[in-house]
C-alpha positions in Angstrom: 20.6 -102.5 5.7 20.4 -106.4 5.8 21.8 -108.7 7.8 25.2 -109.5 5.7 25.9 -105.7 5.6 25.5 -105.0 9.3 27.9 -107.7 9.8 30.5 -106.6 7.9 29.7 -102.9 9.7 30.5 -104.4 12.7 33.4 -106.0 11.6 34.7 -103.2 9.7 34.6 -105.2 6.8 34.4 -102.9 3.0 34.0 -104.7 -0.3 33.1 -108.0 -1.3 35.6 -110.1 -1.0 35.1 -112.2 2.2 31.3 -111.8 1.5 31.4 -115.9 1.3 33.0 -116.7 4.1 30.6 -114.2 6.2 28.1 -116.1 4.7 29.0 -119.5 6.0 29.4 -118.1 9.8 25.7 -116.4 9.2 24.3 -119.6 8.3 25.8 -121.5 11.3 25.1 -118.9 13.8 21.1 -119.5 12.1 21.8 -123.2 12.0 23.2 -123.2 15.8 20.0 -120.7 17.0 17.4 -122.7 15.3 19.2 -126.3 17.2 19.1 -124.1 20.3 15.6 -122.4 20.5 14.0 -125.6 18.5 12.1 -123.0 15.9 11.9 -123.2 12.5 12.6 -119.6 11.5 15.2 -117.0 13.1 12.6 -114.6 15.4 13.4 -110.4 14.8 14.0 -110.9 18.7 17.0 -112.6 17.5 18.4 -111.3 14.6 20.9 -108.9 16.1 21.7 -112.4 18.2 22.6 -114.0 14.8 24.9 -111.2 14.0 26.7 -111.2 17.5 27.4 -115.1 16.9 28.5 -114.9 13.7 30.7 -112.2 15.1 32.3 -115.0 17.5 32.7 -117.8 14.7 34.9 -115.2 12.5 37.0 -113.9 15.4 37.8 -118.0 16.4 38.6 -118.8 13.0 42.1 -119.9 13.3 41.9 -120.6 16.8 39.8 -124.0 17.0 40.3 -126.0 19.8 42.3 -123.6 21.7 41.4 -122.4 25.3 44.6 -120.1 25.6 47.7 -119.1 23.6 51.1 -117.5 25.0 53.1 -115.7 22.7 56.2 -113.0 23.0 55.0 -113.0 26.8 51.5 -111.8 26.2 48.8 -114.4 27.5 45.3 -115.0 26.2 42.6 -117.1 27.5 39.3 -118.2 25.1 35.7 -118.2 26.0 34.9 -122.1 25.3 31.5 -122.4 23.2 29.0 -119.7 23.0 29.6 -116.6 25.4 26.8 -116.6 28.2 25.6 -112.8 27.3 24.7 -114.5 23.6 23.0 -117.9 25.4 20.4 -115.8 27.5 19.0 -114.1 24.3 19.1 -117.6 22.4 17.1 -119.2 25.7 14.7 -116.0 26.1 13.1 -117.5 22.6 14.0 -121.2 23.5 11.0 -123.6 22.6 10.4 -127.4 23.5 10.9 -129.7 21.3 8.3 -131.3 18.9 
């Protein structure tokens, strides 16, 4: 199964029809990895990684900029930035700089 297809598993996403927008979050979990770890190429170590990010990007969408939201009495709070679980696997394959 590739990548776009595990995704959508995980998201229980069927069909086709937000295949483009999945795509967009997959490339900027790659493009934020690659700023991250300083490679050039997404390592296998790190492909599940991409998927868990890309995960994070679609469930925000909507929610930019927000930290928490109160509605009908029912509180939430939002993880700023990149969950720490997801950061140790991007630094366990972190490079220095050229």
């Amino acid at each position: 199964m590739d990548q776009l297809g595990k995704l959508k598993l995980k998201l229980g996403i069927k069909g086709t029809e937000q295949d483009d927008l999945l795509n967009l979050y997959f490339d900027d979990a790659k493009d934020t990895i690659l700023e991250l770890t300083h490679l050039t190429e997404i390592p296998n170590s790190l492909l599940s990684t991409q998927i868990e990010l890309a995960i994070v990007l679609y469930n925000k969408e909507g929610i930019e900029g927000q930290t928490s939201h109160s509605e009908g009495g029912v509180g939430r709070s939002f993880e700023e930035g990149i969950p720490e679980s997801i950061m140790k696997k991007i630094r366990s394959a972190r490079r220095l700089p050229r």
